[in-house]
N, C-alpha and C positions, 0 to 999 in steps of 0.2 A: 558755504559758497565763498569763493574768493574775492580777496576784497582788491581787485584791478580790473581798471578799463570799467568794461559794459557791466561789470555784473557786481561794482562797487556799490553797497548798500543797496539791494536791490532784490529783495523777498521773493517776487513777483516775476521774473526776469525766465525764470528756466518754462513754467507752465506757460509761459506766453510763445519763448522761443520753440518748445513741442509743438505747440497749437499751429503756427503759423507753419510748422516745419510738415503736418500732417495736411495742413488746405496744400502746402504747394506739393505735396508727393502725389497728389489728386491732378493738382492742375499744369505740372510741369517735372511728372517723377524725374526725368535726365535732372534736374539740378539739385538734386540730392546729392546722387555719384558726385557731381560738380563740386559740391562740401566735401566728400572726403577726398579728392585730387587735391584741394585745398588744405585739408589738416596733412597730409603727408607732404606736401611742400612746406607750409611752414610749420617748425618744430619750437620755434619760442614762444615756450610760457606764459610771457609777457605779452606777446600779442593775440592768441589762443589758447585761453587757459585749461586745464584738464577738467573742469567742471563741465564744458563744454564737449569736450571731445567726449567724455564719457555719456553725456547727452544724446550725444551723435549714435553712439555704440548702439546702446538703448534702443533708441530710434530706433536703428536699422536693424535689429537682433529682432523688435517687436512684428518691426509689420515683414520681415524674413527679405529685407533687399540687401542686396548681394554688393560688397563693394568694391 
């Protein structure tokens, strides 16, 4: 994992960010799509790092949402 921003030193960080990412595709699937409008707006590194976006991928490939 990268060591910037949210996910500096931080083990615990991606199972957490799934888990919370799977209650709200239950409780408000539209802001899923909402994240990836987001990762294709912004494209710096530094502010989203590909640990994440590939999280995101994951995510979305798992439960088949369409982005």
């Amino acid at each position: 994992m990268g060591e910037s921003g949210f996910f500096a030193n931080s083990s615990d960080a991606m199972p957490a960010l799934y888990e919370k990412m799977l209650k709200t595709s239950v409780e408000g699937p539209e802001r899923i799509k909402d994240i990836g409008y987001v990762l294709k707006m912004v494209t710096d590194k530094d502010i989203i790092p590909d640990e994440f976006r590939e999280l995101y991928e994951t995510f979305c490939n798992t439960l088949k949402i369409r982005r």
